[in-house]
C-alpha positions in Angstrom: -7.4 121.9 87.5 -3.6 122.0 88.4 -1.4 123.1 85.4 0.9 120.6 84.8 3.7 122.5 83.0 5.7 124.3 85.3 9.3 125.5 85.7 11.8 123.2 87.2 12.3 122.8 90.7 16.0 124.2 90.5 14.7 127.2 88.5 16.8 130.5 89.8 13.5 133.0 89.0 11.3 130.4 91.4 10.9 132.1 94.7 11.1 129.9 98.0 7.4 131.4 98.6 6.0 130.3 95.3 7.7 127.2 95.3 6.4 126.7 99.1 2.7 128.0 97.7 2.8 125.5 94.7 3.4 122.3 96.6 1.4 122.6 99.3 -1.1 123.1 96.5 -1.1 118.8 95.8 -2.9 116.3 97.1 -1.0 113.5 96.2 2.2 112.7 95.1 1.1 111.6 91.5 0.0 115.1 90.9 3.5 116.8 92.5 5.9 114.7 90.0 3.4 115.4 87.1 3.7 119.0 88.3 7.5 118.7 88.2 8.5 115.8 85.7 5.9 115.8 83.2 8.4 113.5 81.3 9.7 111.2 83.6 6.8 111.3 86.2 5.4 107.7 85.2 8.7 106.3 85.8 9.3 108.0 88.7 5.7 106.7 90.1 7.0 102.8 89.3 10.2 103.3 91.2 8.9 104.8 94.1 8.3 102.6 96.6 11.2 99.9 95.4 13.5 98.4 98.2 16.3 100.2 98.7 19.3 100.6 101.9 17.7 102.9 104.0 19.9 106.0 103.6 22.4 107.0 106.1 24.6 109.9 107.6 28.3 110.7 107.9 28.1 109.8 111.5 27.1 106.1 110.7 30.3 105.8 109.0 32.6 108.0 110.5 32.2 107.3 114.1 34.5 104.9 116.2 33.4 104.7 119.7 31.0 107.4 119.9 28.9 109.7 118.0 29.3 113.1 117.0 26.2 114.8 118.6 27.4 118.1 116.4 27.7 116.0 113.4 24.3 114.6 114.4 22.9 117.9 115.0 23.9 119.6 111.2 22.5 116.9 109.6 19.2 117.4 111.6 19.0 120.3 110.2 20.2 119.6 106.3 17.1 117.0 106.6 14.5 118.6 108.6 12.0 120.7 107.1 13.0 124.0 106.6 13.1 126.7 103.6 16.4 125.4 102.5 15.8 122.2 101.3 13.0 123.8 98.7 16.3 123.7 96.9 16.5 119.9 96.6 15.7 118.3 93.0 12.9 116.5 94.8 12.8 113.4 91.7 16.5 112.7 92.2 15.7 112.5 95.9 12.6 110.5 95.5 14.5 108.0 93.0 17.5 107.7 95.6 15.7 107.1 98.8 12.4 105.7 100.1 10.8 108.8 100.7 7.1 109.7 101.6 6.1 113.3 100.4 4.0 115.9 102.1 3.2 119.2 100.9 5.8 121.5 103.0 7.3 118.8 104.0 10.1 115.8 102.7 10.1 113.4 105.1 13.4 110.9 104.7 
């Protein structure tokens, strides 16, 4: 079975590869926050799927009579799925957001 005590997600020593290696290791999501949380998973399982604002960009709120496409753009790429955000505490995000989680992969 899957260890369930493991390093933080913002650990320095964690490698991008082994991070990347280790969560496309779960099948579910109740397996990745035990993986991650072991403390706080339960709670983080209750809140998951709560209502909350859908979450929004800078753009939404800063634009006047058109959109920034560059603005639009860089946060296209904060958000999409690349290497980078492996650096994201992914229970703050989950708590914060309606989120669904794939391994590789946060989809927002």
């Amino acid at each position: 079975g899957i260890s369930y005590h493991s390093p933080s997600v913002t650990d320095p020593t964690l490698t991008m590869e082994a991070l990347d290696q280790t969560i496309a290791g779960f099948d579910t999501v109740e397996e990745l926050l035990k993986h991650f949380n072991p403390d706080t998973w339960q709670e983080d399982m209750d809140h998951l799927y709560t209502e909350s604002a859908p979450p929004r960009g800078r753009s939404f709120y800063e634009r006047k009579s058109k959109v920034d496409l560059d603005r639009l753009n860089d946060e296209a790429k904060r958000y999409s799925c690349t290497p980078r955000n492996y650096s994201v505490n992914i229970r703050e995000e989950l708590k914060q957001t309606n989120a669904v989680f794939f391994p590789r992969c946060l989809l927002v």
